[in-house]
C-alpha positions in Angstrom: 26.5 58.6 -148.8 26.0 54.9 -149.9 28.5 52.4 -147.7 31.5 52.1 -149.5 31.4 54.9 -150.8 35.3 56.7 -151.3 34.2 60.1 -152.4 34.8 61.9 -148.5 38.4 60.2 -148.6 41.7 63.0 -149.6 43.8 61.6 -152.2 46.8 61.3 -149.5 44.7 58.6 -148.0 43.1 57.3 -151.3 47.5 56.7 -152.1 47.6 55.2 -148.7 45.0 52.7 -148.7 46.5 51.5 -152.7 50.0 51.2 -151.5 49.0 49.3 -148.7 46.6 47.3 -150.6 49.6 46.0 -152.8 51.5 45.3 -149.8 48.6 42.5 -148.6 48.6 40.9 -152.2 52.5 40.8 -152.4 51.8 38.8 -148.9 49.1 36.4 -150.6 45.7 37.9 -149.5 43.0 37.8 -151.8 42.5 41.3 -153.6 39.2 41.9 -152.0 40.1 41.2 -148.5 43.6 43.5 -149.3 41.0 46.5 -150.2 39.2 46.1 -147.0 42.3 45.5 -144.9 43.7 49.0 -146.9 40.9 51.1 -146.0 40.4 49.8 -142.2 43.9 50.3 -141.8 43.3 54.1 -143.5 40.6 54.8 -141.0 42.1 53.6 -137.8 45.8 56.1 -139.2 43.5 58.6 -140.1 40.1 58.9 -138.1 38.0 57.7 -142.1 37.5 60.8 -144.8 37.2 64.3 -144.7 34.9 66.0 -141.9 33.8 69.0 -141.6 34.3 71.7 -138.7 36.5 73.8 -137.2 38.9 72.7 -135.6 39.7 69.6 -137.2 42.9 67.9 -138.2 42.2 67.2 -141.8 45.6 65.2 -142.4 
């Protein structure tokens, strides 16, 4: 999977990362820098995208 890639990601945490992207732009950071701050803040809530197993909290 290429890097950046948003395929593995559920669509709770695709919402996530777009409300909280809007949040950083209503605070004045760039749009680009929002979208990375979104999805690092995504990962560290949610562990990154799907994985695979048994076992495994899929929230």
């Amino acid at each position: 999977m290429p890097q950046g890639d948003k395929s593995s990601y559920t669509d709770k945490q695709k919402r996530q990362a777009g409300h909280i992207e809007v949040g950083y732009e209503k605070k004045g950071v760039s749009t680009k820098t929002a979208e990375a701050r979104a999805w690092a803040t995504v990962n560290k809530l949610s562990g990154g995208g799907k994985k695979s197993g048994s076992g495994r909290n899929q929230n």
